[in-house]
C-alpha positions, 0 to 999 in steps of 0.5 A: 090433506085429503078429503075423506067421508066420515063414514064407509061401508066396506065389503070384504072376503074374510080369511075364511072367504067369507063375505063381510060388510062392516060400516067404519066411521071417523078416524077408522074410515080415514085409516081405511081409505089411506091403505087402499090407496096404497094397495091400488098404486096411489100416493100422495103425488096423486092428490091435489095438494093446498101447499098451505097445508105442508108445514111446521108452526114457525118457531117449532122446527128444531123439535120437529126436525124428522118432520122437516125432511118429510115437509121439505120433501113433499114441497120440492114434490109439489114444485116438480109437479107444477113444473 
């Protein structure tokens, strides 16, 4: 749900501290970016979110129950923030 380049250049210290740079592209590159939020504090109640893109395909849900609780939780987290 949230946009992401398809491609990034990343400089980086190697466990030897030694400057790398390394360009990811694609899936890699979104990976990437994702855990950097997460070191620098940033969740997904950061983002704006389409609600439109939080759900389960009508007539799926008793085969996605544990993604249920996950869709259920971030719906009640996009009222509150409207709220």
């Amino acid at each position: 749900m949230v946009k992401r380049p398809q491609a990034i250049l990343v400089n980086y210290l190697d466990e030897f501290g030694k400057e790398q740079e390394h360009k990811m592209h694609d899936f890699p590159a979104r990976v990437f970016l994702h855990e950097l939020d997460h070191i620098e504090g940033r969740t997904m109640t950061h983002w704006k979110i389409s609600e439109g893109n939080i759900d389960i395909i009508p007539g799926k849900e008793d085969t996605h129950r544990h993604l249920m609780t996950t869709v259920d939780f971030y719906k009640d987290k996009i009222s509150e923030m409207k709220e």
